[in-house]
N, C-alpha and C positions, 0 to 999 in steps of 0.2 A: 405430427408423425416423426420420429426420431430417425436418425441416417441408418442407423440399422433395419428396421422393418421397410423403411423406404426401397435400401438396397434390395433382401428380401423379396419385397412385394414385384419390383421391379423385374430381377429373373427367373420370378415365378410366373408373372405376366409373359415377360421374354419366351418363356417356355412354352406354355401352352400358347400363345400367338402364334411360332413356329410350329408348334403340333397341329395346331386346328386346320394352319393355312397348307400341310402338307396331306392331311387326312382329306382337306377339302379338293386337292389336286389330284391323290390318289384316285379316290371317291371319285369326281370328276372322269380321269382319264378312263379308270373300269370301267365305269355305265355309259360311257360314249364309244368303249369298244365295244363292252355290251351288246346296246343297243346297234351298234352296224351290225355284230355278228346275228344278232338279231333279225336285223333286214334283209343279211343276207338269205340266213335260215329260210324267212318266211318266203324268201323267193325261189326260193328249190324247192319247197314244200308247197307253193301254189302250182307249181306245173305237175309237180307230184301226185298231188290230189287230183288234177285234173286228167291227168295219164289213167288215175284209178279209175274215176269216174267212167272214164272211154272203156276202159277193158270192161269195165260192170256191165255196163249198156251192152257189149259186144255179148259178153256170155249170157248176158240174159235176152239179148233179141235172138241167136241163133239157138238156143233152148227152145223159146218161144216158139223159134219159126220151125224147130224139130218136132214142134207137138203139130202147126199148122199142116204136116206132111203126112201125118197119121191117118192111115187111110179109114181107119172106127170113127174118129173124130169126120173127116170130110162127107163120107156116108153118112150118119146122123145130121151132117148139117145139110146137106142133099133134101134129105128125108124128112127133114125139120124134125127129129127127136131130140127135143130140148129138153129131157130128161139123161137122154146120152151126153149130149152137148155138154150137160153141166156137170153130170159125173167126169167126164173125162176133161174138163178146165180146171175142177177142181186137184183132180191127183196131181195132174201136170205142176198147177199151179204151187202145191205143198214142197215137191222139186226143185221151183226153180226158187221158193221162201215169196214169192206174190202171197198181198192177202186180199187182193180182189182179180179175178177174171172174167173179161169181158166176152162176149160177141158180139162186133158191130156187120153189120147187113150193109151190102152194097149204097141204104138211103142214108148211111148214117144215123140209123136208131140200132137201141141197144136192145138184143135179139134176148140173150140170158148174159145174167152177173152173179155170180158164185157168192157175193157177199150178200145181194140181194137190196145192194143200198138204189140201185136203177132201174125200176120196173120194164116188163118189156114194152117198146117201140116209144121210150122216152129217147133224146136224141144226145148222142155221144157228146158228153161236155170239151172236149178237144178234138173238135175237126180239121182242124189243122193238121194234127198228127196222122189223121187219117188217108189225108190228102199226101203228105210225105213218104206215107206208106205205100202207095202207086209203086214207088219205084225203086222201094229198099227198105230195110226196118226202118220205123221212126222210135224216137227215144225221147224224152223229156224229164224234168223235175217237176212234179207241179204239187202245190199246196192247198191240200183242202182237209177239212175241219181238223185245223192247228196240227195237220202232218204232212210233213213232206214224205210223197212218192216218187219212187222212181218208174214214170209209164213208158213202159215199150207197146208199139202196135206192128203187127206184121200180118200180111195178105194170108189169103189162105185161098187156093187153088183147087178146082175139080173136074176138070182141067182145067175150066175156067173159072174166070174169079168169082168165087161164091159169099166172099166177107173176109172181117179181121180180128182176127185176134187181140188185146188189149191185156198186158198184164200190169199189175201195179205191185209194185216191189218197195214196199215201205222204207226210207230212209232216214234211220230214226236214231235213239244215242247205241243205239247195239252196233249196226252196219257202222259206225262213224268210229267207233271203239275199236272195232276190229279193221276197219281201215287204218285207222292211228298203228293198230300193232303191227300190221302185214310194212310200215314204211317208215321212213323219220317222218312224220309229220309229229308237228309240235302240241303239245298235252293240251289248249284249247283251240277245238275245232267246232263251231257254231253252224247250227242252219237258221237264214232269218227271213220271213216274208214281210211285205206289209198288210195289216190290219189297221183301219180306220185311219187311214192317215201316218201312221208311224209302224218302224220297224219296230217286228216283234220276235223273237226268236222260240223255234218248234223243235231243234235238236241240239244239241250239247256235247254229244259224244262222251270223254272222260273228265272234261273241264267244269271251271265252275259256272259257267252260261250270266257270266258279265256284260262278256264283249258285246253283244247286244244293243244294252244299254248305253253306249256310247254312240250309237249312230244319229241318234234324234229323229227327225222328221223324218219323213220318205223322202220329200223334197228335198235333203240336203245333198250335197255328194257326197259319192262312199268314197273311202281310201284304197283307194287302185294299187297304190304303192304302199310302202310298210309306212307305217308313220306311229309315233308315241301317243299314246293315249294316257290318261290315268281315270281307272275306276270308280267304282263308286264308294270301293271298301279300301281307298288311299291306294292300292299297289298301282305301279306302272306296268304297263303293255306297247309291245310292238304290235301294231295290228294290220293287216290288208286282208280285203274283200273279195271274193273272187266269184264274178258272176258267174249262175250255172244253164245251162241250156234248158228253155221251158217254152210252155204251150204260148201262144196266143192267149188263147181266153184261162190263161192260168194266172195268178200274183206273184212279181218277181220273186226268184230266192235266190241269198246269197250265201254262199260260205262265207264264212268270219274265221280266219287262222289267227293264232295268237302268240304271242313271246311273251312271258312273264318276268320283265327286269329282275324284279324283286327276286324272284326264284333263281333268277341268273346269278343275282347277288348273291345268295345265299352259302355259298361253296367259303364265300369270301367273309365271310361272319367270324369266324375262327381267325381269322387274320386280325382283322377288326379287334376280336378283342385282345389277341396278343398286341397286339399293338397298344392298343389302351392299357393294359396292364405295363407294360413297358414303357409307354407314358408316367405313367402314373406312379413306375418305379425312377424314373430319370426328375419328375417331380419333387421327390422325396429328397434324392441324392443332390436337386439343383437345390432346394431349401436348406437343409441341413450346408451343402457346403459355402450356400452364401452367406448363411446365417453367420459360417466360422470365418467366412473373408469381412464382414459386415463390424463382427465382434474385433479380430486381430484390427480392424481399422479404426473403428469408433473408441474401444477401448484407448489408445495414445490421445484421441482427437479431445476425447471428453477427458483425459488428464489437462489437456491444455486449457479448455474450455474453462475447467475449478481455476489451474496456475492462473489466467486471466481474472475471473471472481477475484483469488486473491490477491492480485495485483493491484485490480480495482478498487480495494480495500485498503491498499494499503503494504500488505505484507508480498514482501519480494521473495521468499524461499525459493530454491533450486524445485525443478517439478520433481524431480526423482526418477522412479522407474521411467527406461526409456524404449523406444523399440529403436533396437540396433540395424544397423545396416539396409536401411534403406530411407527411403523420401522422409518419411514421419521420422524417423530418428533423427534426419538433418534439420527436419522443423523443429523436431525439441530441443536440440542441440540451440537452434538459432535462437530460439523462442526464451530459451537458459542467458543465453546473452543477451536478448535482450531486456530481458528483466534485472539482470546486474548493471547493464547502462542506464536505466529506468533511476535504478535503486540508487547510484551512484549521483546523478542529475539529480533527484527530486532532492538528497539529501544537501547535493549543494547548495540547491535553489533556497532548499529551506533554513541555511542557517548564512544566506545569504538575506534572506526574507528580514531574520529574524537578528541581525545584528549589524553592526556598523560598519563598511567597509574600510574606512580609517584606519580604526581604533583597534577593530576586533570584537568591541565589548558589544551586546545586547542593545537592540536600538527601542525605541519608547514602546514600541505595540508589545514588542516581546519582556519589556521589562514589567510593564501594565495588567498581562497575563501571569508572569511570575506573582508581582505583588498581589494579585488577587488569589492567585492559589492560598500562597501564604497565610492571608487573613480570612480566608473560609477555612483554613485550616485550625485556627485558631483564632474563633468568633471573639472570647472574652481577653484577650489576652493585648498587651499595649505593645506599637510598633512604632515606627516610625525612617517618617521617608521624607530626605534632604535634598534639595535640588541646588547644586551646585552652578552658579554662574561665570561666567570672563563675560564683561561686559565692554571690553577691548580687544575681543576678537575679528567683530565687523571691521572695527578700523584696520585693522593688522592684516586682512586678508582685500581689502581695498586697495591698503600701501602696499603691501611686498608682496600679494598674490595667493593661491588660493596654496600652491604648495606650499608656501611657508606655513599657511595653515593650518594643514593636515597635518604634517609634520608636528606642530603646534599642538592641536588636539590630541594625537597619539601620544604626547610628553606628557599632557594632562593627564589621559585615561590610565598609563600606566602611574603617574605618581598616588591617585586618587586609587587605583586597585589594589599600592604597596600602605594604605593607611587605611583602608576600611573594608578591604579582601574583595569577597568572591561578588558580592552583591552590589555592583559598580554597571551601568547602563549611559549611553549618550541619547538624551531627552532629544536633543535638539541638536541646532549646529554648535551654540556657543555653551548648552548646557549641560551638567551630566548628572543623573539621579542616581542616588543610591540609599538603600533600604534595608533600615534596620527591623527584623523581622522579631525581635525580644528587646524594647528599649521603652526608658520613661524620657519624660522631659528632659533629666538631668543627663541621661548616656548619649541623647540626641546633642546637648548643645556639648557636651565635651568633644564627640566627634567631629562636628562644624569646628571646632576652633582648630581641633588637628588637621583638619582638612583646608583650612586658611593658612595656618602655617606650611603647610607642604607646597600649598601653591606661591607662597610670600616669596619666593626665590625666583626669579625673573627666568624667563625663559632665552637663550643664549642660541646663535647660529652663526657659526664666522663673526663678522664683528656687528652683529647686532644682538641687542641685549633687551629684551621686551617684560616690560610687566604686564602682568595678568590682570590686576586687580580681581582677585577672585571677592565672591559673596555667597552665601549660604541661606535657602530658606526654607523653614523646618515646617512639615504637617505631623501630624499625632494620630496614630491608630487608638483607641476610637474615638477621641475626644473631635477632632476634624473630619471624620469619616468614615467610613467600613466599605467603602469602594475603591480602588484604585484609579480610577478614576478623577473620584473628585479628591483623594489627596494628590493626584498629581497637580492637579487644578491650584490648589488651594498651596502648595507648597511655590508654583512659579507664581500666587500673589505674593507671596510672605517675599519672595528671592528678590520682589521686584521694591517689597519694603527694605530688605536688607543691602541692596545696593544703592542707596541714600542715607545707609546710618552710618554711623562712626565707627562700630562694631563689625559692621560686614555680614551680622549673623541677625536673624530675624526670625520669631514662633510666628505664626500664622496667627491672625489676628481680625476675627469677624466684622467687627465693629470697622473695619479698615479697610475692609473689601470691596472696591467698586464694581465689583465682576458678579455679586450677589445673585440667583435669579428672582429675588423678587422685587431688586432693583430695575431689572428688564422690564417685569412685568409694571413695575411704577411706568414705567416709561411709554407703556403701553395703557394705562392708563392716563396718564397726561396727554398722548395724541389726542385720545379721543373727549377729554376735556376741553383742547384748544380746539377739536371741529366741532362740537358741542357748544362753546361757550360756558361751560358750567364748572363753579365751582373755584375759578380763575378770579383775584380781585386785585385792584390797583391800592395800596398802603400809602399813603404820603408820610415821608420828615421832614419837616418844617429845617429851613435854615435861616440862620439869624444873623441880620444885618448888625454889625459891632460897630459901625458907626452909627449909626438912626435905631438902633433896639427896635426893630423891625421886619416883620417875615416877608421877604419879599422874593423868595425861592422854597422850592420843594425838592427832593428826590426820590421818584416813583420807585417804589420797592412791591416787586410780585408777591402774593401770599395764595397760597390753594388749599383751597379747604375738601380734602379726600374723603369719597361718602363711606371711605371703612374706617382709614386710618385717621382720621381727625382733621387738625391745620396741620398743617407740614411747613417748617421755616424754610426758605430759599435754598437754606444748601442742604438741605433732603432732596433737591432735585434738579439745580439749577447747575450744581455740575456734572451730575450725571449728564442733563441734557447737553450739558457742552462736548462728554464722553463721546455719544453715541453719536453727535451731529444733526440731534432735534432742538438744540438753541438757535436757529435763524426762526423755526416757527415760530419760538415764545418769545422772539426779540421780535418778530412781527406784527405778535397779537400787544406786549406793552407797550410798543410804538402807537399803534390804533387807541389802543385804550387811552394811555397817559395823554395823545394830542387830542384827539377828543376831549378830555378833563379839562385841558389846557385852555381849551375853545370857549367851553365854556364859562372857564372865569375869566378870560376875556371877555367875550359879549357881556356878562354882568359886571364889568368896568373894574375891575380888581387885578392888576397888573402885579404878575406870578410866575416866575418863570418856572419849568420843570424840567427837571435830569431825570434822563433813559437814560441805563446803563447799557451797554453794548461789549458783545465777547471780541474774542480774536478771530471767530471764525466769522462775525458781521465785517466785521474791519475790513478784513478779505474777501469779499464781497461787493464788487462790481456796480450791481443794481444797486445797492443800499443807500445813494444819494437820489438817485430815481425816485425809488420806493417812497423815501422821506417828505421827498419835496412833492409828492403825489401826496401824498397825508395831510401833506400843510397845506396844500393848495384846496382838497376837499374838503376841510373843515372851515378854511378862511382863517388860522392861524400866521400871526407874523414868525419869520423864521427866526428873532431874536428871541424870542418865547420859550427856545425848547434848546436845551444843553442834552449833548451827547455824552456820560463817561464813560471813560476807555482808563482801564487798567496798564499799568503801565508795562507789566511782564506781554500782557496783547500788542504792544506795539512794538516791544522789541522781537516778535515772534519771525512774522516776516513785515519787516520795517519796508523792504521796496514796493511790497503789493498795499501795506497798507497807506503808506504817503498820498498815492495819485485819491483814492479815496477819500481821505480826511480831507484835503487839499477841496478838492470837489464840494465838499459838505460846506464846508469853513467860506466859500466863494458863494455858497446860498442864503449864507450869513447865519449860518448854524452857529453856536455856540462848542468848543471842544473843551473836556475837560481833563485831565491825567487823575484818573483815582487811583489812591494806596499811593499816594509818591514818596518816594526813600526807600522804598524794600524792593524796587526791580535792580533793574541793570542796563539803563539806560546812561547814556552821555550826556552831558553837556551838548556836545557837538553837536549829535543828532538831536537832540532835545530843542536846540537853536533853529531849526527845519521845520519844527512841527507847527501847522497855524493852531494852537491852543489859546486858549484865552485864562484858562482856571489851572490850577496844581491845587489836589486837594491831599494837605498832609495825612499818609497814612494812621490811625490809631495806636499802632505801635511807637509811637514819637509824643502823640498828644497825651496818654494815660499817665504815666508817669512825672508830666512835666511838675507838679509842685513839691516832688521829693527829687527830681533828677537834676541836677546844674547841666552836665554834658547834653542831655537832650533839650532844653531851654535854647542850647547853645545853637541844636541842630535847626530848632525848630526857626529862632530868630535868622540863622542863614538861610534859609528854604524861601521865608518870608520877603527876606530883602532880596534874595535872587530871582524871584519869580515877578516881585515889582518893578526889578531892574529889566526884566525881557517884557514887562507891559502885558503881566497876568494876573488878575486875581487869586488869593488864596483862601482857601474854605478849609477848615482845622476839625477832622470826623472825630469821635469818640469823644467829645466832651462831656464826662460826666461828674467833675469837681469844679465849683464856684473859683477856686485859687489858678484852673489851666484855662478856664473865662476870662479872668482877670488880667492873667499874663499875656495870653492869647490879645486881648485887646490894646495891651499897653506895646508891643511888637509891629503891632497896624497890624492884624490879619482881618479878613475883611468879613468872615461871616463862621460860625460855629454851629456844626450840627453832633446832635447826642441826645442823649439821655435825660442830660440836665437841661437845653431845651425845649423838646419834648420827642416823646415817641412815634413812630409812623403809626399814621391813625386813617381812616377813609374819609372821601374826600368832605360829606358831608357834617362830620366832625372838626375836620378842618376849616371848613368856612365859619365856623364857630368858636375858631380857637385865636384864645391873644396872648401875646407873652407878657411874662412877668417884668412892669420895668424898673426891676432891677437888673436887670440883663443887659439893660442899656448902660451905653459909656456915660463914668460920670455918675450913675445913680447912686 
């Protein structure tokens, strides 16, 4: 229900709630004066009637007793001519309106009756009255067959007493009507006796012979006093009883006076409906004028209510039309201001949201949405998006602080928006994208290189003078992608190739992607190979003893055979797995496997050593001497049996966590070995620290040696240096007869490759001998 009908409904109710509760007070107080003046009425009107009564009785007993004096009449009764007797009660009686006259005789039998209802010397049904009559009229009411009479008896004289007279003087609705008119007595006046038990009523007078019917039983009490009745045809009545004087052997009768509320109301009906009419026009005038207070009010309210909708939405506009000069005008007015603070906020917020506080420029989310409009804009069309690196930012804002860096980045963002305009973004902290929206291959790398030269000039602040080292790495709309997204992706791999080239500038390059997802998903396929066991196999290469032409080592090499993609060589996933930080698993499981192998060509008496390779993240690895020496000690393998290699870039990674480690191993009588040696970046020094036993020369050293004299050179230092610190050298990549040859004429101690043989499984290997001419000397 809306504010307007509500208001409406509201003083409409108002209204007639005030009307009804005033009509009901009105109503109310009338019929309770009413009703007294009522009481009062009936109470001057019960003595009234009763004054009449008396006077009736008087003129009709001294009538009576005027006929008893007639001297015709007292002779005939003398004489007993009861044919006189009766003539002359009858005139009498037409006189005085009686419609029965008696003679009763000194025994109280009825001598002659003019009506003839009481034969003679049947006995007077009211002796009592006759008795009363000794010593002055008697008078009564008495009721018989459903009439009330009024019976007078009076003596009759000759001189002496010779009988009585009896008249009965009907008291019916005529006599009670003309009662009614000769006084104020009130329009229903009732006569009632009882019959069988219950009041029944025999005259009426002018009324409508109700009242009656309220008294009930005989038994109950009548109402002495006025009291409220209601009928039987709904109206109210004032009503009191008024006993009337009667025989003994007669049935009470009562008068019934009455007050008719309703009729009392009636004067007032006319009021009533002007009133109602004037209700009912104050009605009109109270809807109509709420409707125009409900309207002038709801109208501003529901302006505000849409300006809110459009707020909601979004659109700030002024509301407009307003109501002047009062309360709602002040709310529009406020309601206007607030929606320009609204508008003014959000727009901060959002181009606070939406770009870099630094720089200025557009920050990744909002450059990400750009880029994407752009290329749904232009599905078939080539683009391309650069992600601009300093990869000496971190440093720069570690050493001289974070303002020097911002500072720093805002020199960039504006050099980078003076060389490639409007389409300039900060990716990151250290990086900024920017996105050629119409470009091939060739406009991308031309860009990159102006965009390296713009940064080549060192960034300056008082007297420090900073290089940037900028890098550049390009993705291709749609050759790399059609999402924004994954060319953002795919451009910070290229950024991450072109900050290790020479060039600085780098195309994105699939084949090179270690961030692939369906590299992840390998990876996710290898867990569940290693908790499976399937699919996992241990490879052996044989390595060759150059003194004794003799296989007396192996180097376990992992192979997984994927039940989609086929064999997979080691590094399809072995540095992935070192990426993601599931190579302790699989350095777990070839530790298992490999000593296990190991075991058993010990117990079958064939004395074999074997190399685990292990990463830098085993190295660093706490338990890993635990772990080992629990392996050896399950299987019942000697710890001289099993050579660990370690990479030599893994040891210089973190050299102090890996020492205590190695250190540990090497005391279990592990064997250590340095694999790839000459291409890390390791010392002397620290090289001097490490308990290793083996240095195995990298194959970048060994391939070449029958065309290279300088690596000959390198390889025979390595050889005498590693004998001189009391280590074995094992020389990888041999696969020329003439780097065999050399190889052995140097003293290195043992040769694995190609020319050798291949890693082959184990039970291959138990079966495999070398060629001797391999051997020294052959």
């Amino acid at each position: 229900m809306s504010f307007r009908v509500r208001l409406v409904t509201f003083v409409v109710a108002l209204l007639v709630a005030v009307q009804a509760l005033t009509g009901v007070l009105v109503y109310g107080v009338t019929r309770h004066a009413l009703i007294g003046e009522g009481q009062r009425q009936l109470g001057v009107a019960a003595g009234a009637f009763a004054r009449q009564l008396d006077d009736l009785s008087e003129r009709v007993a001294a009538s009576v007793q005027v006929l008893s004096l007639d001297f015709a009449l007292r002779s005939a009764i003398a004489q007993q001519d009861r044919a006189t007797v009766l003539s002359a009660l009858s005139n009498h009686g037409r006189r005085v309106g009686a419609t029965q006259m008696l003679l009763v005789g000194l025994d109280g039998r009825v001598e002659a009756d003019t009506a003839g209802r009481l034969a003679p010397g049947a006995a007077f049904p009211y002796a009592d009255l006759v008795e009363h009559a000794l010593q002055r009229p008697a008078s009564a009411v008495v009721a018989s067959h459903d009439r009330a009479h009024w019976m007078v008896v009076v003596p009759v004289f000759a001189p002496d007493l010779v009988g009585f007279i009896a008249a009965a003087i009907p008291v019916d609705d005529r006599l009670l009507a003309r009662l009614q008119a000769q006084s104020a007595l009130p329009k229903d006046v009732e006569l009632a006796t009882v019959d069988a038990g219950r009041w029944r009523g025999i005259a009426h007078g002018a009324g409508s012979g109700l009242l009656v019917r309220e008294l009930g039983p005989a038994s109950s009490t009548l109402p002495m006093r006025a009291e409220v009745v209601e009928a039987d045809d709904g109206r109210e009545y004032v009503m009191q009883a008024v006993p009337l004087a009667r025989s003994r052997h007669s049935a009470p009768v009562v008068a019934l006076l009455g007050y008719s509320v309703d009729a009392a109301l009636a004067p007032y009906r006319a009021v009533g409906l002007t009133w109602a009419a004037l209700l009912g026009l104050g009605l009109l005038a109270g809807v109509a004028g709420a409707w125009l207070i409900a309207r002038s009010v709801s109208r501003p309210v529901e302006r505000l209510a849409a300006s809110a909708r459009r707020i909601e939405a979004g659109d700030y506009a002024p509301i407009g039309a307003r109501v002047q000069g009062d309360e709602l005008g002040a709310l529009a007015a406020a309601f206007d201001s607030m929606a320009a603070a609204i508008r003014e906020r959000e727009a901060r917020i959002l181009h606070q949201a939406a770009h870099d506080p630094v720089t200025g420029l557009p920050n990744r989310s909002a450059a990400e949405s750009a880029i994407q409009r752009a290329l749904d804009a232009a599905p078939n069309g080539e683009a391309a998006l650069l992600m601009v690196g300093l990869e000496r930012v971190p440093d720069i804002v570690k050493t001289l602080g974070h303002g020097v860096g911002d500072r720093l980045m805002h020199d960039v963002g504006r050099r980078l928006a003076l060389v490639a305009g409007a389409d300039v973004a900060r990716a990151t902290d250290s990086r900024f994208a920017v996105f050629l929206p119409v470009a091939a291959r060739a406009d991308a790398v031309a860009l990159a290189t102006r965009l390296v030269d713009a940064l080549a000039e060192p960034y300056r602040e008082a007297d420090v003078s900073l290089d940037l080292a900028p890098a550049v790495g390009i993705a291709l709309a749609p050759l790399h992608g059609r999402d924004a997204a994954g060319l953002l992706r795919r451009a910070d791999v290229a950024l991450l190739a072109a900050a290790g080239s020479e060039g600085a500038i780098a195309v994105y390059d699939e084949a090179t992607d270690p961030h692939r997802p369906e590299r992840l998903s390998l990876m996710g396929d290898l867990l569940r190979a290693l908790e499976q066991d399937e699919g996992l196999a241990l490879h052996y290469q044989p390595k060759l003893d150059l003194a004794t032409g003799r296989i007396d080592s192996v180097e376990a090499l992992v192979r997984w055979r994927h039940p989609r993609l086929g064999l997979l060589p080691p590094d399809a996933f072995v540095g992935l797995a070192e990426q993601t930080g599931h190579i302790r698993r699989l350095t777990r499981w070839v530790l298992a496997t490999g000593i296990a192998q190991a075991s058993r060509w010990h117990a079958a008496g064939r004395d074999m050593r074997v190399s685990i390779n292990v990463s830098a993240r085993d190295v660093e690895d706490a338990e890993l001497p635990r772990r080992v020496a629990a392996l050896l000690a399950a299987h019942g393998l000697p710890a001289a049996s099993l050579v660990l290699e370690i990479t030599e870039s893994a040891l210089m990674r973190d050299p102090d966590a890996a020492l205590p480690v190695l250190e540990r191993l090497a005391a279990q009588g592990i064997a250590l070995s340095i694999d790839d040696f000459g291409v890390g970046q390791s010392s002397f020094a620290y090289l001097r620290r490490l308990p290793v036993r083996e240095l195995k020369i990298d194959r970048a050293f060994v391939a070449p040696l029958a065309q290279s004299p300088e690596d000959r050179v390198i390889v025979r230092s390595i050889v005498e240096l590693a004998h001189a610190l009391g280590c074995r050298v094992t020389a990888e990549g041999v696969e020329e007869r003439a780097a065999l040859d050399y190889l052995a004429t140097v003293g290195c101690d043992h040769a694995q490759g190609y020319l050798v043989a291949r890693p082959m499984e184990a039970v291959a290997l138990d079966a495999f001998e070398p060629d001797l001419e391999f051997a020294v000397g052959a």
